[in-house]
N, CA, C and O atoms as a Tripos MOL2 file, in Angstrom:
@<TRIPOS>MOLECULE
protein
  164   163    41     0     0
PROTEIN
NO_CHARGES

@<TRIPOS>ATOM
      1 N          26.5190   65.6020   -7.1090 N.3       1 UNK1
      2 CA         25.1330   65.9820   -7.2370 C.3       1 UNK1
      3 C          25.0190   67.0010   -8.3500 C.2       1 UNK1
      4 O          25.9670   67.7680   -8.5250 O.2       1 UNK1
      5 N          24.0180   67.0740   -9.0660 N.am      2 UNK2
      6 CA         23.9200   67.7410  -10.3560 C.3       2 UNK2
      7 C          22.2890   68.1990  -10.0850 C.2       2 UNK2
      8 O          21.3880   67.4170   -9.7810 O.2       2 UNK2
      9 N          22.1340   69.9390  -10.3120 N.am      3 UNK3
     10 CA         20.4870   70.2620  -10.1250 C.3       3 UNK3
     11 C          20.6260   70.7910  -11.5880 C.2       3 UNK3
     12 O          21.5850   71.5260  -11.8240 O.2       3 UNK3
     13 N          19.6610   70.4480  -12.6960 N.am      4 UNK4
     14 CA         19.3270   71.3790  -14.0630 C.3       4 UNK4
     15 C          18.0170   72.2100  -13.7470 C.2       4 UNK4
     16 O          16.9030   72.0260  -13.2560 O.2       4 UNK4
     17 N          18.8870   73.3820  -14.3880 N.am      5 UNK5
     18 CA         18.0740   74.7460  -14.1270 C.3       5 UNK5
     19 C          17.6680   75.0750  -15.6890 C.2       5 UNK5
     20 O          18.5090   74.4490  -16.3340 O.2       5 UNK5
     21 N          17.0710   75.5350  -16.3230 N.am      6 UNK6
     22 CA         16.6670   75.6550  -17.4010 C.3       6 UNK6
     23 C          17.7030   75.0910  -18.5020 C.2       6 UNK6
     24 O          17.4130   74.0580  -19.1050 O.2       6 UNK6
     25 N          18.6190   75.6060  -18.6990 N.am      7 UNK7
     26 CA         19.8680   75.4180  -20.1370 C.3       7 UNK7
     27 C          20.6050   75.3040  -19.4090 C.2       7 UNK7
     28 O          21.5240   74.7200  -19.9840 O.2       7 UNK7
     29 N          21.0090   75.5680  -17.9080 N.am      8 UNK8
     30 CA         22.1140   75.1080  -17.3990 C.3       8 UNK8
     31 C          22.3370   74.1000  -16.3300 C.2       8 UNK8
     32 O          21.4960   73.9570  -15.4430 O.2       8 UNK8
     33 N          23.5880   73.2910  -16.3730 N.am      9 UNK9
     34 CA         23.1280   72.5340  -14.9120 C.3       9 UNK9
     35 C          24.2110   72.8850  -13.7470 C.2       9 UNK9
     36 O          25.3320   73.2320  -14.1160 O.2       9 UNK9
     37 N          23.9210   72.8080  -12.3510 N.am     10 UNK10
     38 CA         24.8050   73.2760  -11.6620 C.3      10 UNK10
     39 C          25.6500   71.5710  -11.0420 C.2      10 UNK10
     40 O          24.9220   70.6520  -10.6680 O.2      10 UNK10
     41 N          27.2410   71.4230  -11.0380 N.am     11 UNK11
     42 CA         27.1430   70.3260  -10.2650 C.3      11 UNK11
     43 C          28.0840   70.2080   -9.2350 C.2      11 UNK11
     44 O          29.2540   70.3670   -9.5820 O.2      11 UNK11
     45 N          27.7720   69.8690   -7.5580 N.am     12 UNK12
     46 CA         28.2680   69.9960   -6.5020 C.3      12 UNK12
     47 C          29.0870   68.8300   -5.9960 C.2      12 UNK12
     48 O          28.2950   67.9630   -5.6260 O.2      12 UNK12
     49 N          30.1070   68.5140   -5.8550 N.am     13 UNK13
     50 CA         31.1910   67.1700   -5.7750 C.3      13 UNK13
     51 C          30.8340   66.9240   -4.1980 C.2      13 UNK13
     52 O          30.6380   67.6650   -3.2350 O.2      13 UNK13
     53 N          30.8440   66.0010   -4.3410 N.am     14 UNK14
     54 CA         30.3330   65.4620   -2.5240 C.3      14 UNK14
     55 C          31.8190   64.6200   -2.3410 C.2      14 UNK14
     56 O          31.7540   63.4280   -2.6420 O.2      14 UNK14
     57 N          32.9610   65.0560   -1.9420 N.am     15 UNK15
     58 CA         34.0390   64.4960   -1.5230 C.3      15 UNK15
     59 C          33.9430   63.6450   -0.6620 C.2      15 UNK15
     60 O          33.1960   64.0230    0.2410 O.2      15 UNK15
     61 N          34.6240   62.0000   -0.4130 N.am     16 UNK16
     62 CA         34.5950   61.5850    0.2880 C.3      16 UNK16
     63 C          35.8670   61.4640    1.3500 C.2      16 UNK16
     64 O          36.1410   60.3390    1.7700 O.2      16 UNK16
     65 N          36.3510   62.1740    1.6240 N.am     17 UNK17
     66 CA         36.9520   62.7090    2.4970 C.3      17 UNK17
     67 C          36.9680   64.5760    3.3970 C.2      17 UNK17
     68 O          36.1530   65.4920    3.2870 O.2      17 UNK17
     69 N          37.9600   64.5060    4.0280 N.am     18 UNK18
     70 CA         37.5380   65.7790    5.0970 C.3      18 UNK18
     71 C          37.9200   67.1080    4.7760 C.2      18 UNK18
     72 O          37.5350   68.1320    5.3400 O.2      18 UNK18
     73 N          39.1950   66.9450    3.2370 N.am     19 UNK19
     74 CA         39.5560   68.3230    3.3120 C.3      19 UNK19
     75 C          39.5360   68.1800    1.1270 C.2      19 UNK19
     76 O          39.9880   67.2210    0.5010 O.2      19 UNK19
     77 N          38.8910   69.4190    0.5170 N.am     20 UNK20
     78 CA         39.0440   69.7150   -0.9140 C.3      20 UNK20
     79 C          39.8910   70.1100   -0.9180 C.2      20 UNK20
     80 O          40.5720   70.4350    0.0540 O.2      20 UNK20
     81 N          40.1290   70.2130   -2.0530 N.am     21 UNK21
     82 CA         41.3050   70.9250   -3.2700 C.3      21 UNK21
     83 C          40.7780   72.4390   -3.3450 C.2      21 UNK21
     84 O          39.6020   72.4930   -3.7040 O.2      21 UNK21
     85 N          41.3170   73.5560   -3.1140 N.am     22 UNK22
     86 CA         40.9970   74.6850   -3.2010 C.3      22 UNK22
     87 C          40.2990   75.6040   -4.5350 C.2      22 UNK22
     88 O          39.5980   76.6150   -4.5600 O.2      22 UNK22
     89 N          40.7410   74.9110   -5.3630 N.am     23 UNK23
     90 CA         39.5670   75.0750   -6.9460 C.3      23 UNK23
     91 C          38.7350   74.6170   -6.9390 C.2      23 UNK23
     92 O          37.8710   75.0520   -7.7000 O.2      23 UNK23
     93 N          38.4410   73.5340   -6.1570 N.am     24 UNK24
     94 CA         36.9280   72.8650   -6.1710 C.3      24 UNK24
     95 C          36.0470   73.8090   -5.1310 C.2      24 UNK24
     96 O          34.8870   74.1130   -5.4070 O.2      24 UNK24
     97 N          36.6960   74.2470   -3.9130 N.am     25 UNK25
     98 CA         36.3690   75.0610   -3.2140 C.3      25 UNK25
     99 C          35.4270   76.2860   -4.1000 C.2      25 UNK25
    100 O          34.2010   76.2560   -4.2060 O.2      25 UNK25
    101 N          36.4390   77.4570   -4.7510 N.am     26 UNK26
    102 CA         36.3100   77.9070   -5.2120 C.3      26 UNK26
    103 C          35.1650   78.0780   -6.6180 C.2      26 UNK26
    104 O          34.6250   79.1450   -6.9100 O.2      26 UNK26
    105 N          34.9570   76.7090   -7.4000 N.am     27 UNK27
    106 CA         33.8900   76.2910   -7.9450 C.3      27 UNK27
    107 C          32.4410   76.1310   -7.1800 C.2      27 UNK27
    108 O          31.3330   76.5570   -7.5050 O.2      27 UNK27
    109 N          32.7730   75.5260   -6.2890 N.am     28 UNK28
    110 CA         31.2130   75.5860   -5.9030 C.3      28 UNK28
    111 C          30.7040   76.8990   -5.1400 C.2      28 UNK28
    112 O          29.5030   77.1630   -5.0950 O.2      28 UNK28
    113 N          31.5970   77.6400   -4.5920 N.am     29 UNK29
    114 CA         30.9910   78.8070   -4.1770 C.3      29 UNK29
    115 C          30.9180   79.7570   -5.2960 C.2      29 UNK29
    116 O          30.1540   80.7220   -5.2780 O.2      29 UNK29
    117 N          31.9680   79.3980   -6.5840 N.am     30 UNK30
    118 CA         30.7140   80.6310   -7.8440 C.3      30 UNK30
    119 C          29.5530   79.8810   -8.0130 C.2      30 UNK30
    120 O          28.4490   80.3790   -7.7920 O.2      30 UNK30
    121 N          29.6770   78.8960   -8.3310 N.am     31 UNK31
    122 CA         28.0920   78.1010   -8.4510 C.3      31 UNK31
    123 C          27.3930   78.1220   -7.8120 C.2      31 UNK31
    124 O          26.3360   77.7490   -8.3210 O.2      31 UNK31
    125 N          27.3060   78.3920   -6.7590 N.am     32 UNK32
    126 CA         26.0130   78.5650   -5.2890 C.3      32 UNK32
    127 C          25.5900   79.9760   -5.8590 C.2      32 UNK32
    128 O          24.4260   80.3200   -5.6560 O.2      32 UNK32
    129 N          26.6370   81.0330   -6.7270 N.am     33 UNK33
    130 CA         25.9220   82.2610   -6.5820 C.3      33 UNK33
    131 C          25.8370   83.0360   -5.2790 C.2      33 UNK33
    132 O          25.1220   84.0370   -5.3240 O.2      33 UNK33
    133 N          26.4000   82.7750   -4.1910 N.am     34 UNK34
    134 CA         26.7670   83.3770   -3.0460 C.3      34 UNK34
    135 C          28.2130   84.1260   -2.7380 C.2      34 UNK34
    136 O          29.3060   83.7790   -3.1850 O.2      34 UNK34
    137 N          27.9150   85.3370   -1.7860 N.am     35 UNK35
    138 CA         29.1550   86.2890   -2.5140 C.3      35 UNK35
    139 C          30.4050   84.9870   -1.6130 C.2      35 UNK35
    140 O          29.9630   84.0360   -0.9680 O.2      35 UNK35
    141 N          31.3110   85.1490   -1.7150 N.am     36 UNK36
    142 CA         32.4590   84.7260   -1.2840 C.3      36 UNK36
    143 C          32.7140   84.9190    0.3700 C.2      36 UNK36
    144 O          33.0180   84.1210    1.2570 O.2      36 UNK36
    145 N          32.4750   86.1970    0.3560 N.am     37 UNK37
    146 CA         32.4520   87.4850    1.7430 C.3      37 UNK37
    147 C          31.1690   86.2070    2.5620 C.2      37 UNK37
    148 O          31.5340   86.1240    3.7350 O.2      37 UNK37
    149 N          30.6700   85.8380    2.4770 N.am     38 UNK38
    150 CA         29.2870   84.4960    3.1230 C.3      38 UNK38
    151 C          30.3630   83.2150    3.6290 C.2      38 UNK38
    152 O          29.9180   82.5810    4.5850 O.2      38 UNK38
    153 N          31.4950   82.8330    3.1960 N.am     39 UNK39
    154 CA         31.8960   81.4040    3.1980 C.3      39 UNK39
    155 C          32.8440   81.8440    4.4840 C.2      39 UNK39
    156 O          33.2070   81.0160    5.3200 O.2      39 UNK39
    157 N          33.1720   83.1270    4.5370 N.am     40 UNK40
    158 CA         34.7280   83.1960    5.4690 C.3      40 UNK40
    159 C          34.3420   83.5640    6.9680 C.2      40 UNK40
    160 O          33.2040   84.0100    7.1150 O.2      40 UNK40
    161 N          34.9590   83.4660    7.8440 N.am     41 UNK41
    162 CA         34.5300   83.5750    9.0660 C.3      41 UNK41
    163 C          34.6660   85.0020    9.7350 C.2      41 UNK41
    164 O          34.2820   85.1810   10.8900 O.2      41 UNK41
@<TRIPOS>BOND
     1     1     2 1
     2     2     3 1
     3     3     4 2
     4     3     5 am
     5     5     6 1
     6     6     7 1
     7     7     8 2
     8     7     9 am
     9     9    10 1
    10    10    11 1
    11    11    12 2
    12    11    13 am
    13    13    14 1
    14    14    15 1
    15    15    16 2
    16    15    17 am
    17    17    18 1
    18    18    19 1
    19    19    20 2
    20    19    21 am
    21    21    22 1
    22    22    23 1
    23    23    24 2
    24    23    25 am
    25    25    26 1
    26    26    27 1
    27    27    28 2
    28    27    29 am
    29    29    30 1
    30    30    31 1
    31    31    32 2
    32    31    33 am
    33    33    34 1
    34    34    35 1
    35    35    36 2
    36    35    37 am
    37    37    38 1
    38    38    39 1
    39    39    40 2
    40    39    41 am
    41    41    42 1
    42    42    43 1
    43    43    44 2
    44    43    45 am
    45    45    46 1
    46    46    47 1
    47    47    48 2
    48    47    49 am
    49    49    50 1
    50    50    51 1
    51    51    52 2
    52    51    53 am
    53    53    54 1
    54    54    55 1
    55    55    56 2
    56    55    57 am
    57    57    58 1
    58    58    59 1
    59    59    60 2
    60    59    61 am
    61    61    62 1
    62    62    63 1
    63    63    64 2
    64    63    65 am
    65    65    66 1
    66    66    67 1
    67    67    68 2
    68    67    69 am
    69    69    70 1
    70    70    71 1
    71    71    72 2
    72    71    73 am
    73    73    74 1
    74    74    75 1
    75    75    76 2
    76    75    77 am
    77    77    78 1
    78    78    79 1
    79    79    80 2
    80    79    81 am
    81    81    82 1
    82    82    83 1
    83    83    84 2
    84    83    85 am
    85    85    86 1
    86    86    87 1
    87    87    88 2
    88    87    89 am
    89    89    90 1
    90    90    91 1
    91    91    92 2
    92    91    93 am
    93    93    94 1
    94    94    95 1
    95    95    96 2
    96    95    97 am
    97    97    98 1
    98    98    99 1
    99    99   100 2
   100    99   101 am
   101   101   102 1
   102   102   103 1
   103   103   104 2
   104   103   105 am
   105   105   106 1
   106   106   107 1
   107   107   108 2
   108   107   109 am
   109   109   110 1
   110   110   111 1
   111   111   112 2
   112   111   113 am
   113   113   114 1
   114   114   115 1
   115   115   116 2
   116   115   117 am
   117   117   118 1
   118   118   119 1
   119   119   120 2
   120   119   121 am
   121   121   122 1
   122   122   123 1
   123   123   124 2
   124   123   125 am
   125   125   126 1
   126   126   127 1
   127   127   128 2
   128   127   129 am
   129   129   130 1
   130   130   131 1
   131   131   132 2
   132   131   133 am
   133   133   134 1
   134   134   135 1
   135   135   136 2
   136   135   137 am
   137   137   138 1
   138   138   139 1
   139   139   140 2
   140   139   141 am
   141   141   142 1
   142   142   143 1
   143   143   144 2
   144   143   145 am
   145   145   146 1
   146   146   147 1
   147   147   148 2
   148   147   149 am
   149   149   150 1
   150   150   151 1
   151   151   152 2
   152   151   153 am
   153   153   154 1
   154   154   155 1
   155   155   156 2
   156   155   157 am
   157   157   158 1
   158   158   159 1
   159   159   160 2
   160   159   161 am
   161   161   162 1
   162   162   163 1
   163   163   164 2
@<TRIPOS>SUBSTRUCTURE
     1 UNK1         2 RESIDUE 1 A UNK
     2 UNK2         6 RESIDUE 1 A UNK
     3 UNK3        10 RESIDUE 1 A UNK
     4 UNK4        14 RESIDUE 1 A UNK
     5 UNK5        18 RESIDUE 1 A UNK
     6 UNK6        22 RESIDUE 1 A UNK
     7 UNK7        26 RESIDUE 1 A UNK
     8 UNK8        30 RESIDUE 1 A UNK
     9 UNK9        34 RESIDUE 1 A UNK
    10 UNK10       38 RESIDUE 1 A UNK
    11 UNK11       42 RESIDUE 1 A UNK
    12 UNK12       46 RESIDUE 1 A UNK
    13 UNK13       50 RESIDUE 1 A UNK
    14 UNK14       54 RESIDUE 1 A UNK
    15 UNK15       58 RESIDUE 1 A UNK
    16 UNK16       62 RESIDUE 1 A UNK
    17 UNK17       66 RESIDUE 1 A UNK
    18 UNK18       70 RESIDUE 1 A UNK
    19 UNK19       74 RESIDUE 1 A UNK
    20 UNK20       78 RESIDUE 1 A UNK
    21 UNK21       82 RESIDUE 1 A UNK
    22 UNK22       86 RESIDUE 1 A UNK
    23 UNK23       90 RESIDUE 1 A UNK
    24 UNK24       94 RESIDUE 1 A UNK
    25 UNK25       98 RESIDUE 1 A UNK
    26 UNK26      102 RESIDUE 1 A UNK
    27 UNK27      106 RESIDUE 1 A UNK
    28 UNK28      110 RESIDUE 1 A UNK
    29 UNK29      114 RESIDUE 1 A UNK
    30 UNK30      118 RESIDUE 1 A UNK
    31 UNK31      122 RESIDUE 1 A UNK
    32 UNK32      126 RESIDUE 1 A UNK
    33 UNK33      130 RESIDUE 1 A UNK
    34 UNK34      134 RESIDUE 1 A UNK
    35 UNK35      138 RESIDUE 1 A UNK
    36 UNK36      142 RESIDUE 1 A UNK
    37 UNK37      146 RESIDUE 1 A UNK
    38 UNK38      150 RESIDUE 1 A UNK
    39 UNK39      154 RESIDUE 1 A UNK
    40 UNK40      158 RESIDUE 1 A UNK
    41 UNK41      162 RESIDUE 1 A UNK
């Protein structure tokens, strides 16, 4: 999935399976713009 925001676009991998790769992880939570400290339990 891909949202364009003015000059930039953000894009979110919809895996079809149950577990990511930990850089992809890591990519979409800088891209959400949400602190990190939000994702962990």
């Amino acid at each position: 999935m891909q949202k364009k925001t003015g000059d930039s676009t953000t894009t979110v991998p919809v895996p079809n399976h149950k577990e990511i790769l930990i850089g992809t992880l890591k990519s979409i939570i800088r891209q959400s713009q949400i602190p990190a400290a939000e994702f962990k339990n």
